[in-house]
Backbone as CSV, one residue per row, in Angstrom:
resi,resn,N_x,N_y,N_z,CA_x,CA_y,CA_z,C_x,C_y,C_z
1,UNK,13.286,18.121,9.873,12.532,16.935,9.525,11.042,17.187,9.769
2,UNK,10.190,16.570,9.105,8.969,16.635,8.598,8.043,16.044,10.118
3,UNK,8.961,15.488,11.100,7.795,14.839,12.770,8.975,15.314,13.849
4,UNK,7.931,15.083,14.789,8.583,15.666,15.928,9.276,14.782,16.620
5,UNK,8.639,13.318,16.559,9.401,12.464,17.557,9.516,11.136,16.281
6,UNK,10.185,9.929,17.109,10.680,8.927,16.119,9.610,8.096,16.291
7,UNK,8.488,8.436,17.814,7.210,7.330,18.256,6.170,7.761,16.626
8,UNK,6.585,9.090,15.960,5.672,9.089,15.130,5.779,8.030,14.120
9,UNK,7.158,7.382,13.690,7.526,7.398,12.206,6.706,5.470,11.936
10,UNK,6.281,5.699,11.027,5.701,4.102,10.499,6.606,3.360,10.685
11,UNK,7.657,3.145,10.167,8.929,2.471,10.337,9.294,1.853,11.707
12,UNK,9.358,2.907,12.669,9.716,2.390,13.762,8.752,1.647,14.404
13,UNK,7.076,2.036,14.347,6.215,1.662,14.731,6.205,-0.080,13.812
14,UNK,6.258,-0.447,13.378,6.246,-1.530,12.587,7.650,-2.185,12.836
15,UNK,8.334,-1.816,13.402,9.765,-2.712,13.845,9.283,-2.886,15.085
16,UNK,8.659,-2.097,16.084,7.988,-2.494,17.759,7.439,-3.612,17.301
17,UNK,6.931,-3.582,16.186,5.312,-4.373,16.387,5.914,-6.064,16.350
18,UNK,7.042,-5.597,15.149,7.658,-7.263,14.702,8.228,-7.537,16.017
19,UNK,9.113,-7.168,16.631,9.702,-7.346,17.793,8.964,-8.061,18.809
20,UNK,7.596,-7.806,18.990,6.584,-7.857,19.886,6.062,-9.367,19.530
21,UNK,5.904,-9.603,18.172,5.289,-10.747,17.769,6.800,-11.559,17.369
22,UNK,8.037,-11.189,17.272,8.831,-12.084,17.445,8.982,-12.607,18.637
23,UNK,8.951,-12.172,19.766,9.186,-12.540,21.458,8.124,-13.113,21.558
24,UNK,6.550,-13.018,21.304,5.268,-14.296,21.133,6.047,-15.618,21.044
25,UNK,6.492,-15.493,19.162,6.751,-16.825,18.834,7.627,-17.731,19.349
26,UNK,8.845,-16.647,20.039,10.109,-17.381,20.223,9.552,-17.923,21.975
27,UNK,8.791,-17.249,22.719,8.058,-17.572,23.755,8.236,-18.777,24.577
28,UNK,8.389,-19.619,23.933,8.893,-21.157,24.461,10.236,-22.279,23.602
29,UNK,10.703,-21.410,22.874,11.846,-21.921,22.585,12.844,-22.366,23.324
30,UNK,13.701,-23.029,23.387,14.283,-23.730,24.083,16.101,-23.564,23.573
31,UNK,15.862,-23.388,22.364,17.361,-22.767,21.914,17.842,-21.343,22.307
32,UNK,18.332,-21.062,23.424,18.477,-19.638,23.739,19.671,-19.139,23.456
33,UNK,20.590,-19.369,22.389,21.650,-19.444,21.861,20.887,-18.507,20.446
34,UNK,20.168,-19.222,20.013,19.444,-18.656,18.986,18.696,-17.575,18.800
35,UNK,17.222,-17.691,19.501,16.562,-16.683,20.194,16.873,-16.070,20.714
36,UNK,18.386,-15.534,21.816,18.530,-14.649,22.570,19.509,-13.453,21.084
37,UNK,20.310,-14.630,20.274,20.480,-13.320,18.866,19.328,-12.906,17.853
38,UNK,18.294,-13.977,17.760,17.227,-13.125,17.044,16.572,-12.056,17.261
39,UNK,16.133,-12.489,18.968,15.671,-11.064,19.802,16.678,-10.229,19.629
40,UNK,17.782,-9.918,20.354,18.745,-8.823,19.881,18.688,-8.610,18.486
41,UNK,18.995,-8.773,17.265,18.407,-8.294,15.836,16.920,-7.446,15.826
42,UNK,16.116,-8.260,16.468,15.063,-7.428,16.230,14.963,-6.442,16.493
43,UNK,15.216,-6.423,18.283,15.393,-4.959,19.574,16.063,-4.074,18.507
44,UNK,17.344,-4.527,18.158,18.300,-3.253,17.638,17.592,-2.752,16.343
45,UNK,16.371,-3.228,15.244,16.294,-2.574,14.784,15.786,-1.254,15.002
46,UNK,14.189,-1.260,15.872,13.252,-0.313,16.264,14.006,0.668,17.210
47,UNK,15.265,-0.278,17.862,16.471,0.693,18.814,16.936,1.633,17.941
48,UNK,17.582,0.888,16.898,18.578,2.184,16.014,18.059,3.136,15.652
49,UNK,16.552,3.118,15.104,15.947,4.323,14.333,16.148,5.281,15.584
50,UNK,15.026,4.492,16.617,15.238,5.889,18.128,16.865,6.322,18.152
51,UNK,17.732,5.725,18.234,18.761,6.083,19.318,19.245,6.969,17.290
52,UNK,19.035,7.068,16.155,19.760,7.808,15.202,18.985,9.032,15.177
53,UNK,17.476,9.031,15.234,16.914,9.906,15.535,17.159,11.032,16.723
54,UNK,17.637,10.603,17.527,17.800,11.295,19.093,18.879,11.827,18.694
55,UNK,19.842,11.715,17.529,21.208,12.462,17.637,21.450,13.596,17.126
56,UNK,22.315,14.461,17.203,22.723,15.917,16.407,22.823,15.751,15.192
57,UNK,22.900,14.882,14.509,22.917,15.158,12.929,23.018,14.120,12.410
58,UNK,22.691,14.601,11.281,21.786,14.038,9.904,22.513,12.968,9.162
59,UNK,24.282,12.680,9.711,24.872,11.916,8.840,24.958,10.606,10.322
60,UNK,24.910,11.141,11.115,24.545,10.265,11.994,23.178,9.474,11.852
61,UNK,22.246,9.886,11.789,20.743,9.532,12.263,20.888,8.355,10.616
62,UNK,21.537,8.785,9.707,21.766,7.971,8.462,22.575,6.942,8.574
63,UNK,23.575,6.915,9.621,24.007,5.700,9.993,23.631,4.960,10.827
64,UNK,22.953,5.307,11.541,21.917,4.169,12.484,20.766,3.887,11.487
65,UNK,20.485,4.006,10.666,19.062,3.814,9.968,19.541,2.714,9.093
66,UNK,21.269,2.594,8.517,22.020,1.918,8.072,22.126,0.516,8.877
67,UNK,22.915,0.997,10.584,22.744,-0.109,11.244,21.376,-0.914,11.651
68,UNK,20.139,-0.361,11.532,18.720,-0.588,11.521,18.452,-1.645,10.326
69,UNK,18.799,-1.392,9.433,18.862,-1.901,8.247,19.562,-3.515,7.896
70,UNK,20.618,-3.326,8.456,21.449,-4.554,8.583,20.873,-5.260,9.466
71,UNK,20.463,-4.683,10.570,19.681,-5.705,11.423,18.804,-6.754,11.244
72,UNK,17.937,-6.149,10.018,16.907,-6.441,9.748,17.237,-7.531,8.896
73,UNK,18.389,-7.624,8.226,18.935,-8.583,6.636,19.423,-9.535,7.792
74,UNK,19.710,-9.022,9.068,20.695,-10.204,10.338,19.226,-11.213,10.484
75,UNK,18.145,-11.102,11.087,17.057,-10.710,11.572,16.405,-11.958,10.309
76,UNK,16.421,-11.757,9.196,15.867,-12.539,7.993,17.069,-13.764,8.042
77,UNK,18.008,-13.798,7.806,19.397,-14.476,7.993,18.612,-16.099,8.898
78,UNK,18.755,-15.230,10.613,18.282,-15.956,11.568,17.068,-16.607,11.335
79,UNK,15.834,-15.887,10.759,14.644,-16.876,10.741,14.651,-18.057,9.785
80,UNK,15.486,-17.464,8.431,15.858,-19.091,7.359,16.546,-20.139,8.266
81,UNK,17.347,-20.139,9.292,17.690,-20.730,9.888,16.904,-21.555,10.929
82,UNK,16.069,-20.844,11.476,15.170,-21.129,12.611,14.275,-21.973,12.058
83,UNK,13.772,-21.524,10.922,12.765,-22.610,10.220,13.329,-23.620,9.409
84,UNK,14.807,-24.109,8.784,15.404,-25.153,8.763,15.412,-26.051,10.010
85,UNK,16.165,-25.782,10.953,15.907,-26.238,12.399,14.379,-26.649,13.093
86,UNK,13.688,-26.243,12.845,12.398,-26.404,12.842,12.030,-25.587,14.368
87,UNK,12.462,-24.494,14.803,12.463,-23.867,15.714,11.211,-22.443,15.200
88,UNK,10.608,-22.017,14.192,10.032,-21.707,13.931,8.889,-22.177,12.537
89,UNK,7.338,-22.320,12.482,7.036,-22.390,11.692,6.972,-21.672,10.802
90,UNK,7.129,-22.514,8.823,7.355,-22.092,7.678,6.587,-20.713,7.350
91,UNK,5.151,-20.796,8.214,4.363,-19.462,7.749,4.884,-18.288,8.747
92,UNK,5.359,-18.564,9.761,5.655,-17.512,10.780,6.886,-17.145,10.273
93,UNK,8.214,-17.698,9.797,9.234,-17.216,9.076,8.698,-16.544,7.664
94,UNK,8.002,-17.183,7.080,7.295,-16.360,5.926,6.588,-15.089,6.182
95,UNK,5.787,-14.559,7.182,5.168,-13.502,7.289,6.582,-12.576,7.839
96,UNK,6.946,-12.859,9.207,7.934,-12.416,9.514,9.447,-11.830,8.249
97,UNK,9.737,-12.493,7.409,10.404,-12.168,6.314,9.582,-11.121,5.402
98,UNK,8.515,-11.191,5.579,7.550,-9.924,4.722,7.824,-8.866,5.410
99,UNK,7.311,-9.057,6.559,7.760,-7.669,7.856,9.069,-6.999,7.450
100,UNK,9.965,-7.697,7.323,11.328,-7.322,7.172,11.491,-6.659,6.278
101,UNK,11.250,-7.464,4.830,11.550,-6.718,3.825,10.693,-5.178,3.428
102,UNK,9.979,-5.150,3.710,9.163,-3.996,4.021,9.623,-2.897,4.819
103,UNK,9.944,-3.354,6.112,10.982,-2.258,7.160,12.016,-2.058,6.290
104,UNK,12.516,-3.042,5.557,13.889,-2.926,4.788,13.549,-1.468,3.789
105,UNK,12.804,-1.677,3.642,12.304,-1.030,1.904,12.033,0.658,2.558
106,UNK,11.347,0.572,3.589,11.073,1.829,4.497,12.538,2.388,5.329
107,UNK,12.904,1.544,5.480,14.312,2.511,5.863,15.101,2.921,4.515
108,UNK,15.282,1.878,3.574,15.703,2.602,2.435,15.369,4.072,1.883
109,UNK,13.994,4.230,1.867,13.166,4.997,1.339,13.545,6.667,2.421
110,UNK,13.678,6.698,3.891,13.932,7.393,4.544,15.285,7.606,4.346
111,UNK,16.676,6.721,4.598,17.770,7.039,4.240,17.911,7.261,2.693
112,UNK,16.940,7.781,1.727,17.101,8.286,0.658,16.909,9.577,0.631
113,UNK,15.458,10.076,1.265,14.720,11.046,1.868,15.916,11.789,2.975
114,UNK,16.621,11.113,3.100,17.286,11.968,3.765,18.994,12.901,3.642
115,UNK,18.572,11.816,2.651,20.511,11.942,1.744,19.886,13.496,0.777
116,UNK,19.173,12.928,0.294,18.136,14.582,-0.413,18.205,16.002,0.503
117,UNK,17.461,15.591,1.901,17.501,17.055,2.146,18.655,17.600,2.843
């Protein structure tokens, strides 16, 4: 593979970041039924890349990038919800759903990149 570590890859760096500004927003929520599975969705995405990356092989590191992936569709799932409920605002589920689909689109793009080599 083309980096040395997974702290390099855009992808992962941009799943920390959402993670970081999801735990901001959720910050004083009060539904912890909710928030404690959104946070877990998020954690596990920027988790899976590390923990598929860290492994012996390549059909592995493609199935965590898979489970990374789903996270992220879990992750979008939860915020339509959160902002029905009114537990998050419409623009913060809106940016946040951009984040996603984007990580979405970037793990695609790597588990393609990687089915190739």
């Amino acid at each position: 593979m083309a980096y040395q570590s997974f702290e390099e890859l855009d992808v992962w760096k941009k799943a920390c970041r959402l993670c970081v500004n999801l735990y901001n927003i959720l910050n004083d929520c009060k539904d912890y039924l909710l928030k404690d599975q959104m946070s877990r969705a998020a954690i596990s995405i920027a988790s899976n890349i590390a923990e598929g990356a860290e492994r012996d092989s390549k059909q592995e590191y493609i199935r965590f990038l898979h489970i990374a992936k789903g996270s992220a569709g879990e992750l979008r799932t939860q915020l339509y919800i959160a902002d029905k409920i009114r537990l998050v605002r419409p623009e913060e589920r809106q940016q946040l759903c951009i984040e996603l689909i984007e990580i979405s689109k970037m793990l695609h793009g790597l588990i393609k990149s990687m089915k190739k080599a």
